[in-house]
BANUMI-425354 format. One record per residue: residue number from 1; x, y, z of N, C-alpha, C in turn. Coordinates in pm, whole numbers, m for minus. Layout:
N
NODE_NUM_X_Y_Z_X_Y_Z_X_Y_Z
...
***
This chain:
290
NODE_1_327_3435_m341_341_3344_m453_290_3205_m417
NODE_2_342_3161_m288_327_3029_m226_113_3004_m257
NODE_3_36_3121_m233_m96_3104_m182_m160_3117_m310
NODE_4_m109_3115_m458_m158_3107_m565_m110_2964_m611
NODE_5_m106_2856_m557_m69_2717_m600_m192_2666_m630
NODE_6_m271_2594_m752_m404_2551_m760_m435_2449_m679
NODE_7_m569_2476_m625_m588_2382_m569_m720_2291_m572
NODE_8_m693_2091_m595_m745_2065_m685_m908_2051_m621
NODE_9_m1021_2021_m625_m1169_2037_m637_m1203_1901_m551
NODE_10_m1221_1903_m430_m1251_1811_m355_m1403_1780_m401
NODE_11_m1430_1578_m393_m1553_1586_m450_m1647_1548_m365
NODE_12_m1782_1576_m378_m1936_1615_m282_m1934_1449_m271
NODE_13_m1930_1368_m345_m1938_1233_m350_m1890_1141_m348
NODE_14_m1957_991_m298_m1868_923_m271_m1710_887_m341
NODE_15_m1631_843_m203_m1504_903_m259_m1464_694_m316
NODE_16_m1438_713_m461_m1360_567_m500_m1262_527_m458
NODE_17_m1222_412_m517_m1106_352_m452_m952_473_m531
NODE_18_m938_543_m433_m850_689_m487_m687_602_m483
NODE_19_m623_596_m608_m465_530_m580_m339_660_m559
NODE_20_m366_786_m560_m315_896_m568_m253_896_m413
NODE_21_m114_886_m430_m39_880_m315_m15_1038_m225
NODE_22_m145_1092_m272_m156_1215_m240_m303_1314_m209
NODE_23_m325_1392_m140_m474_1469_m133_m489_1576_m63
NODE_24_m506_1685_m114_m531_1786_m78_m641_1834_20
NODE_25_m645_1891_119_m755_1922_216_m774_2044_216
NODE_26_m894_2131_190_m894_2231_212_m929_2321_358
NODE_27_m901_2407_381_m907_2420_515_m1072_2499_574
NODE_28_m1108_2509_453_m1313_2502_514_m1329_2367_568
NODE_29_m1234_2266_540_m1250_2093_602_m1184_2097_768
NODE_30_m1179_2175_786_m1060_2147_935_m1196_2061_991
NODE_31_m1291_2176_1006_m1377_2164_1098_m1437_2002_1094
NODE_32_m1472_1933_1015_m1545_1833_974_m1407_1715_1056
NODE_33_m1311_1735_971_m1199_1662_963_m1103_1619_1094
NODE_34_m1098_1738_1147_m971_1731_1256_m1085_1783_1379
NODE_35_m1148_1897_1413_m1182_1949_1507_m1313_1907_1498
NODE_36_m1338_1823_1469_m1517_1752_1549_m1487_1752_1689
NODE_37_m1612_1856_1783_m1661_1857_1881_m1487_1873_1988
NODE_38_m1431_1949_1904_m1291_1936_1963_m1237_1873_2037
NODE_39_m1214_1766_1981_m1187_1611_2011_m1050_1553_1939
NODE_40_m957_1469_2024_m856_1416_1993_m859_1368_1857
NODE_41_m841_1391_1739_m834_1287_1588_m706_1234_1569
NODE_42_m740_1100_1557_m604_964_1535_m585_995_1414
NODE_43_m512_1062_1290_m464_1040_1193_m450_899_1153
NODE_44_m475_900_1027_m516_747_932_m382_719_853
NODE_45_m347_885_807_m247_889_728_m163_1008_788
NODE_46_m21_994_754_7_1150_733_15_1218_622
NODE_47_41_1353_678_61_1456_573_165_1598_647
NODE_48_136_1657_559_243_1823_628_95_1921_605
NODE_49_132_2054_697_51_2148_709_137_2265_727
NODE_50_103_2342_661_152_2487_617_73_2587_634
NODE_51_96_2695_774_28_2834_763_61_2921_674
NODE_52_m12_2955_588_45_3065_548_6_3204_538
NODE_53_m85_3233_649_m97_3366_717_m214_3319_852
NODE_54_m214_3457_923_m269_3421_1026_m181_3363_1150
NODE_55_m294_3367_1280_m181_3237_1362_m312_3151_1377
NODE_56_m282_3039_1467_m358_2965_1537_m270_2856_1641
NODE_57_m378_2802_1687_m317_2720_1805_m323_2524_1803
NODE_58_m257_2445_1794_m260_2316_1789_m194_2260_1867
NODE_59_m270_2132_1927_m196_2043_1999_m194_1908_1904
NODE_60_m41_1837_1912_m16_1771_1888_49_1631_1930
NODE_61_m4_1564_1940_m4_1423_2048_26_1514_2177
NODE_62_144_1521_2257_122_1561_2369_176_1680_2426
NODE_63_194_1782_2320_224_1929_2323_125_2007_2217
NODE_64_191_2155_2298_66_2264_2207_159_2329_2115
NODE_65_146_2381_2035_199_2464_1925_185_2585_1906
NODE_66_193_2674_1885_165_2801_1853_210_2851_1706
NODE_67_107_2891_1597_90_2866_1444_77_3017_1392
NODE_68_179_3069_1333_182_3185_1265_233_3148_1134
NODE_69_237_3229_1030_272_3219_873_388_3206_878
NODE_70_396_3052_788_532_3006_741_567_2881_843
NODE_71_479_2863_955_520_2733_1018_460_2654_978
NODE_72_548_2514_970_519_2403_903_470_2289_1015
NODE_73_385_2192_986_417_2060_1075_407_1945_950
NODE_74_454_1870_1032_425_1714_958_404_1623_1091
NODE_75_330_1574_1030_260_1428_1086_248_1286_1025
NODE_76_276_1204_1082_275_1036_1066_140_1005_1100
NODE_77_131_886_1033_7_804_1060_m30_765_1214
NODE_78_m112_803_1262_m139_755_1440_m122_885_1508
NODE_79_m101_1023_1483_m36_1132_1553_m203_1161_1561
NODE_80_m200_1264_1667_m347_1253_1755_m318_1462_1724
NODE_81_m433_1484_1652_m442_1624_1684_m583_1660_1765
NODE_82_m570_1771_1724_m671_1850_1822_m652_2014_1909
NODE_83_m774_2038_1940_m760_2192_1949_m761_2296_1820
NODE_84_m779_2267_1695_m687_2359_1573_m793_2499_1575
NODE_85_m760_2564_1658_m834_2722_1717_m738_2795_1600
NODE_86_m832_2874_1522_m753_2930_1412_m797_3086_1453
NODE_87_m749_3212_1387_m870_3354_1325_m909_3337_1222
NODE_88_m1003_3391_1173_m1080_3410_1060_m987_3437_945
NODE_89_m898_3498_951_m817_3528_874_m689_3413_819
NODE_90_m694_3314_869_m595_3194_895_m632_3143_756
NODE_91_m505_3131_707_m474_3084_577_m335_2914_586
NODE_92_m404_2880_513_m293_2714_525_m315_2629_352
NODE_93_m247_2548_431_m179_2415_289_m194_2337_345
NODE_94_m262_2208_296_m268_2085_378_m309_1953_273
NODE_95_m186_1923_308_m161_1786_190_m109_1655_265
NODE_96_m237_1568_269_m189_1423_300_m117_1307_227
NODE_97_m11_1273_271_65_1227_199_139_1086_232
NODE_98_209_985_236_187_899_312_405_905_328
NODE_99_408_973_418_491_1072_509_638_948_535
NODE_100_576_811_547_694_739_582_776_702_485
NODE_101_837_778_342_877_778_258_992_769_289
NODE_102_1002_920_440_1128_997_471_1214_849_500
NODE_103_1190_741_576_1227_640_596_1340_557_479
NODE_104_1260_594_356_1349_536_241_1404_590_193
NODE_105_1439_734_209_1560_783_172_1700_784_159
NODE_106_1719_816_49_1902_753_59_1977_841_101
NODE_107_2012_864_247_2075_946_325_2119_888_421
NODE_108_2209_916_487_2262_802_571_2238_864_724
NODE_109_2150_1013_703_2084_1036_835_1921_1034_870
NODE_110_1834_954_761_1759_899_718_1620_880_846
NODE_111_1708_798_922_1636_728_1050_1651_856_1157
NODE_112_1689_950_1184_1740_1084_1294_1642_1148_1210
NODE_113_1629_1180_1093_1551_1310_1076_1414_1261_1122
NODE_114_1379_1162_1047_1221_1066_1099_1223_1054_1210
NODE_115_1303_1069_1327_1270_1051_1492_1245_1171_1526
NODE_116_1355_1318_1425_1340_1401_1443_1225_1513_1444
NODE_117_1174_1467_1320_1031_1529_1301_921_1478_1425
NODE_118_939_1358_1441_850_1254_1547_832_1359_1670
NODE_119_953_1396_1701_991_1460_1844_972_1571_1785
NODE_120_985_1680_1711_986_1816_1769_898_1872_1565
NODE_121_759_1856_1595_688_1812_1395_660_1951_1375
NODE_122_664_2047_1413_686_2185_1382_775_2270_1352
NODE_123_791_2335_1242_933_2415_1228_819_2551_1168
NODE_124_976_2669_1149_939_2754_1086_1019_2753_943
NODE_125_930_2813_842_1059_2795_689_1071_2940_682
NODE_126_1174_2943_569_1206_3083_534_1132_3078_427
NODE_127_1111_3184_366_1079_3182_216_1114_3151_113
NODE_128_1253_3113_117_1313_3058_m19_1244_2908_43
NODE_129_1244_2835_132_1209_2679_167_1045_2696_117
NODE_130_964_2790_217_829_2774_142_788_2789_6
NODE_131_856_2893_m101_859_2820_m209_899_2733_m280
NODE_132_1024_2665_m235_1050_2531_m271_943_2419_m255
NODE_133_897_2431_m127_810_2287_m90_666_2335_m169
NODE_134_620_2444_m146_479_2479_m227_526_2451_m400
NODE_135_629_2480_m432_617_2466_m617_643_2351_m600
NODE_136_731_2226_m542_695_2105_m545_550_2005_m528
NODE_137_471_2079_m453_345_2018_m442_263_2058_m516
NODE_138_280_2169_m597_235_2194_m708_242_2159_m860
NODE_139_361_2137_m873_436_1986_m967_362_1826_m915
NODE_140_343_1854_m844_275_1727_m791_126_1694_m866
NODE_141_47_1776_m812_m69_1780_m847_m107_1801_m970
NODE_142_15_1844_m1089_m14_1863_m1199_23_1744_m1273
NODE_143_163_1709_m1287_185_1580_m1283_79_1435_m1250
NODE_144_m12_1464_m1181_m112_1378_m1133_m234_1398_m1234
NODE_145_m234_1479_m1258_m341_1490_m1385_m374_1410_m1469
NODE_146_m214_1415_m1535_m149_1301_m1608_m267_1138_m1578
NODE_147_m372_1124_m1516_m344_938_m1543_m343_847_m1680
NODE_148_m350_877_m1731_m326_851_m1896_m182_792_m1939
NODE_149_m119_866_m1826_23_859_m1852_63_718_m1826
NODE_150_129_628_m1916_212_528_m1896_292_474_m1760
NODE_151_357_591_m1708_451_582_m1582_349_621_m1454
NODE_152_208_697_m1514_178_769_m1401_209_729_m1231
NODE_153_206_685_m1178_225_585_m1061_386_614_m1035
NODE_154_428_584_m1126_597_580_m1051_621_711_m1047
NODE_155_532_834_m1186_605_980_m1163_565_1038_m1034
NODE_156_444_959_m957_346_1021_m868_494_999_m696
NODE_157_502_863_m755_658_770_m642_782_916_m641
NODE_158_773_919_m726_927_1006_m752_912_1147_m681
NODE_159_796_1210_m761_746_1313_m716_728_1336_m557
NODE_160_674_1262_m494_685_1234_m361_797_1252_m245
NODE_161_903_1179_m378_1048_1117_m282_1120_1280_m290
NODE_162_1039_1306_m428_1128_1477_m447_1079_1549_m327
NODE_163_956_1554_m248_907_1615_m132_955_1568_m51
NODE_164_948_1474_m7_1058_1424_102_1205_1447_149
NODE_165_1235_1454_20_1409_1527_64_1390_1637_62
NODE_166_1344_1745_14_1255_1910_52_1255_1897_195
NODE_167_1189_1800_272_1127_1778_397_1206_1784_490
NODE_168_1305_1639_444_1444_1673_492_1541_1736_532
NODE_169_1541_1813_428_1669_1903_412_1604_2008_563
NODE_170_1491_2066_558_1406_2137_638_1454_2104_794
NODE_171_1431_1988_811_1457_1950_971_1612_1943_993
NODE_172_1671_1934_901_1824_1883_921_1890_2010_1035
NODE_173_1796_2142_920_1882_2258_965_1755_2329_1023
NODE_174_1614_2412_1007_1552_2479_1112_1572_2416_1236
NODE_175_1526_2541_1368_1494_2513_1482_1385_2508_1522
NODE_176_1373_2350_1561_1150_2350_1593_1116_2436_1714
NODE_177_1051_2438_1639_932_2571_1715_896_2558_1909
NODE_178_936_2626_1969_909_2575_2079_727_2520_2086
NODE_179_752_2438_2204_624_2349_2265_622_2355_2404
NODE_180_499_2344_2423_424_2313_2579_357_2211_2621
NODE_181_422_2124_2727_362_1997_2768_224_1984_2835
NODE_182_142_1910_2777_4_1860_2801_28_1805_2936
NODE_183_m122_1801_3041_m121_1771_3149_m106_1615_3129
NODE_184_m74_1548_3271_m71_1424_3308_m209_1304_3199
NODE_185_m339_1398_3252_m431_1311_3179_m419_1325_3091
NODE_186_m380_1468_3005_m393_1472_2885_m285_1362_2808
NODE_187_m177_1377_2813_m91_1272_2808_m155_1141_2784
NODE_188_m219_1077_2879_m255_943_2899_m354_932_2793
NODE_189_m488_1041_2786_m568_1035_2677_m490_1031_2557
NODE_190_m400_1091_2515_m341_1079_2390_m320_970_2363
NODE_191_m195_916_2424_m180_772_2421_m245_659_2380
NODE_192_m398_677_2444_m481_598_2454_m561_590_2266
NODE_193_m561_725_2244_m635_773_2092_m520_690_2036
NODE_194_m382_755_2030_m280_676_1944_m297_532_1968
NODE_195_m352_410_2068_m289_299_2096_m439_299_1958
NODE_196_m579_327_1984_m702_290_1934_m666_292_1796
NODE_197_m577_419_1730_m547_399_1600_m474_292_1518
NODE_198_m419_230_1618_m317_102_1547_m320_m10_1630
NODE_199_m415_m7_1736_m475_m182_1775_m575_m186_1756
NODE_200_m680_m87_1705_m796_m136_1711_m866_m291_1694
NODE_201_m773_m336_1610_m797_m457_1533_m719_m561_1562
NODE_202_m666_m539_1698_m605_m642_1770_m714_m607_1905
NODE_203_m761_m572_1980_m830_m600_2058_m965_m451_2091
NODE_204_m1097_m507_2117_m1163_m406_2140_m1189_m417_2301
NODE_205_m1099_m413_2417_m1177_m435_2503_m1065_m363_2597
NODE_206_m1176_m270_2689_m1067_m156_2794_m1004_m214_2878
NODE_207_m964_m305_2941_m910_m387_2989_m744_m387_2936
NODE_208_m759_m403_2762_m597_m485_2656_m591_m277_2661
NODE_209_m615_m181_2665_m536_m31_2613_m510_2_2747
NODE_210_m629_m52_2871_m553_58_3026_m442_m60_3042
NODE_211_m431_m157_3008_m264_m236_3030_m140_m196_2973
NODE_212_m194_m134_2848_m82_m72_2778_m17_28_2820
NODE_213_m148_77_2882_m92_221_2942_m42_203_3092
NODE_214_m65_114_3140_m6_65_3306_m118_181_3416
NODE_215_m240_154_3387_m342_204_3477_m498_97_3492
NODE_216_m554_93_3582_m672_83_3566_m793_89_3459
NODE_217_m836_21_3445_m969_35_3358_m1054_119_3398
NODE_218_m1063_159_3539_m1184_272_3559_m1114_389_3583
NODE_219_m977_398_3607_m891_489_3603_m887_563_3454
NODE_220_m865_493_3366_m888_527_3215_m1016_603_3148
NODE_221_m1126_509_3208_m1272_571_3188_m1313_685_3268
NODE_222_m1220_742_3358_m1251_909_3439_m1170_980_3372
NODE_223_m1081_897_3316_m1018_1035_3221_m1072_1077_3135
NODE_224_m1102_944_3000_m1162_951_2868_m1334_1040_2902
NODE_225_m1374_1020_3008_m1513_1093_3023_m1471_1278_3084
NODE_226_m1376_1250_3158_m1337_1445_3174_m1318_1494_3076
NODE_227_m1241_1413_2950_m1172_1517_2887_m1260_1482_2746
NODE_228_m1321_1394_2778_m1414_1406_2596_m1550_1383_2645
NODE_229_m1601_1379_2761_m1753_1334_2769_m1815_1167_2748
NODE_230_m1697_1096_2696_m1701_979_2651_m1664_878_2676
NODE_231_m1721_737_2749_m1611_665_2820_m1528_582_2708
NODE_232_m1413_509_2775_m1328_485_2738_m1419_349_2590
NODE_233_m1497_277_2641_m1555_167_2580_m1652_234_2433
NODE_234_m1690_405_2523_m1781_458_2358_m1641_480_2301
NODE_235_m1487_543_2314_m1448_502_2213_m1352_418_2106
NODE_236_m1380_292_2242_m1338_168_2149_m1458_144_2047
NODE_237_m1535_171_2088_m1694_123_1951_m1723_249_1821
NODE_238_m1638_362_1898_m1653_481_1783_m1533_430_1676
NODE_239_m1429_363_1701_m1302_390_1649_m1377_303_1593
NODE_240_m1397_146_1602_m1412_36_1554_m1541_60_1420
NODE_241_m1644_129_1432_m1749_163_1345_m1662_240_1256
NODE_242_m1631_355_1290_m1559_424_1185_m1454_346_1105
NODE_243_m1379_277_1137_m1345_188_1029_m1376_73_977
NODE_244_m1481_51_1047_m1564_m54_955_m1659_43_834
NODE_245_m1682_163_884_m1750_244_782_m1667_254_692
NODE_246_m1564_327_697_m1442_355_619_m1431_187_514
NODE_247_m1388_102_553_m1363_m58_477_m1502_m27_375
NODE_248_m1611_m45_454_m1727_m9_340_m1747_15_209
NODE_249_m1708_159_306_m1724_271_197_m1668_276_109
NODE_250_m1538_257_87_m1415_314_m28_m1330_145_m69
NODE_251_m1411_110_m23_m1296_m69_m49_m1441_m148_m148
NODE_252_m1363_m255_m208_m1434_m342_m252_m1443_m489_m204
NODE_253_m1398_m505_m77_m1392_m564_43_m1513_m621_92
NODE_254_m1544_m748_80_m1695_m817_93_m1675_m779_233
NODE_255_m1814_m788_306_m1883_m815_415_m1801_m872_531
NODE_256_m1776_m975_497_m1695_m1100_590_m1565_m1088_538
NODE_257_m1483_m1009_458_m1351_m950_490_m1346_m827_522
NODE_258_m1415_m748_563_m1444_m644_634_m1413_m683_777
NODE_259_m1536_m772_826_m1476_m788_938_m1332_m897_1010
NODE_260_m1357_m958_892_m1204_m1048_939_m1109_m931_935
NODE_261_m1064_m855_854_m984_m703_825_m1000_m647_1022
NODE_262_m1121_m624_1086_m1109_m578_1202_m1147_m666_1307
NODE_263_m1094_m771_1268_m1063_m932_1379_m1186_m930_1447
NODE_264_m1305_m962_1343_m1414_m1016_1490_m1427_m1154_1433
NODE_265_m1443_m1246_1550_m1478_m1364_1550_m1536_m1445_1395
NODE_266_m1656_m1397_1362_m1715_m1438_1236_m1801_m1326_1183
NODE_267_m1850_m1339_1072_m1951_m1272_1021_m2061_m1209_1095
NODE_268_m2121_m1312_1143_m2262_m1266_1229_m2246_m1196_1281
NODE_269_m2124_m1199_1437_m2099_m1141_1525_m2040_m970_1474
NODE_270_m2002_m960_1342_m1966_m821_1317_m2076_m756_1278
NODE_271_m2187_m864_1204_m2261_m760_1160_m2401_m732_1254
NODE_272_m2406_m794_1374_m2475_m780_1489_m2405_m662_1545
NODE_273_m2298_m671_1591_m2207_m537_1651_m2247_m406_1554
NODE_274_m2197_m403_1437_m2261_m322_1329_m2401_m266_1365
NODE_275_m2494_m316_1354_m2640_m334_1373_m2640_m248_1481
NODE_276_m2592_m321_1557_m2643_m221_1740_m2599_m106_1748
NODE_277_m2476_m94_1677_m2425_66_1710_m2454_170_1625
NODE_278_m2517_137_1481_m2521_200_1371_m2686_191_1319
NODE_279_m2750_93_1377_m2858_88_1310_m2911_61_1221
NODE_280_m2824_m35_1139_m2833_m72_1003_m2717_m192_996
NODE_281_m2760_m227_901_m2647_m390_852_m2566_m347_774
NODE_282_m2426_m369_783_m2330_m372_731_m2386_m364_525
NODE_283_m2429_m434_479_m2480_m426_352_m2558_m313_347
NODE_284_m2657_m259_425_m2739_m190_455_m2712_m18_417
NODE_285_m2575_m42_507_m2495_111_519_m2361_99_384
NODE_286_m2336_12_336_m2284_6_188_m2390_70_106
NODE_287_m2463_m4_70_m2575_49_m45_m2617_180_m15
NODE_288_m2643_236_115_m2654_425_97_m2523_486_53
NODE_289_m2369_417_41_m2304_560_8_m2297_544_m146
NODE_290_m2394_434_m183_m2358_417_m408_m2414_552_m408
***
């Protein structure tokens, strides 16, 4: 029942300024999305992910998972995946959603379940839970149709908060799924993806993330090159482009609040940085995604 929920038509083109506190991924997207060159991905946003047949295998910030039908995860903004080794046969749900809702819930165990998911973001549901949470996200998306609607926005708020206590209720009582701890480096690389996702824009320089992490700067760059091919500095400049692409692309965000948005000095200096790594001027690479 759960795998007949519609699902809505992702579009070929550029994507607008989208206000939908919600988005569906289909899972022909893993590949593009999460598993480029099977590589650590910093989540922007969260969302939950639902097998619902098949198994497969995921690591998540700094454990592995093991993914058969009916296990769930959720993820927060900054959570680092990678590995998502599926079969051919692997069937899922995957809806980004902006996850720190659980936070505002009126429950007075509110703050424990949100540490809870943090620590252990995999469960298994039963079937009465997976159709609860699938016909809720399916109310969702229909409800969203709606923009015409007067309230639309707040039914989209509500609708949400209705998934969230779904979410809730879930962790209060399953038992998460056992996990397996990532090696030492792996560990540290994680870390390092998570620090890039939420300082980027406080500092680009390997020096301010191997402090964070209490190691060396060239200590950092033998890791980031074993385990991705990449030193630590390609990806302070990958993270930093990609969201200057991202501001670009989908914002209406001039030039020079673009880069004030990712703290460089002035104008010039971002769109020189821009230039060298991308090959094109900041205006340049706007006007190809109209």
């Amino acid at each position: 029942m759960a795998e007949k929920l519609t699902k809505p038509k992702t579009s070929t083109g550029r994507k607008k300024r989208i206000s939908t506190p919600f988005t569906y991924i289909d899972s022909s997207e893993y590949d593009s999305l999460i598993n480029q060159d099977n590589l650590p991905y910093a989540l922007r946003r969260g969302g939950i992910f639902i097998c619902l047949g098949g198994e497969g295998e995921v690591i998540i910030n700094e454990h592995k998972y093991h993914l058969s039908r009916n296990t769930m995860c959720v993820a927060f903004p900054g959570t680092i995946i990678q590995a998502f080794d599926t079969e051919e046969k692997f069937k899922s749900y995957t809806l980004v959603i902006d996850i720190d809702f659980l936070r505002e819930l009126n429950i007075p165990s509110a703050n424990s379940v949100h540490m809870s998911i943090k620590e252990h973001p995999c469960v298994i549901l039963t079937d009465e839970q997976l159709s609860s949470i699938m016909g809720v996200c399916e109310m969702m998306h229909n409800k969203d149709k709606r923009s015409s609607h007067p309230y639309h926005k707040q039914i989209n708020s509500l609708m949400l908060t209705l998934l969230c206590y779904e979410l809730a209720g879930v962790y209060m009582r399953n038992a998460a799924v056992k996990r397996q701890p990532c090696s030492r480096q792996d560990m540290v690389f994680r870390r390092f993806m998570s620090l890039l996702a939420t300082d980027i824009t406080i500092s680009r320089e390997v020096q301010y993330y191997a402090d964070k992490l209490d190691i060396s700067p060239k200590y950092l760059t033998i890791i980031t090159r074993q385990l991705s091919s990449y030193s630590a500095s390609d990806w302070i400049i990958r993270t930093a482009i990609t969201n200057a692409k991202a501001l670009l692309a989908t914002t209406t965000l001039t030039v020079q609040q673009v880069g004030e948005r990712l703290n460089f000095p002035n104008p010039s200096f971002f769109g020189q940085y821009f230039l060298r790594h991308t090959g094109m001027t900041p205006r340049e690479f706007r006007h190809s995604k109209l």
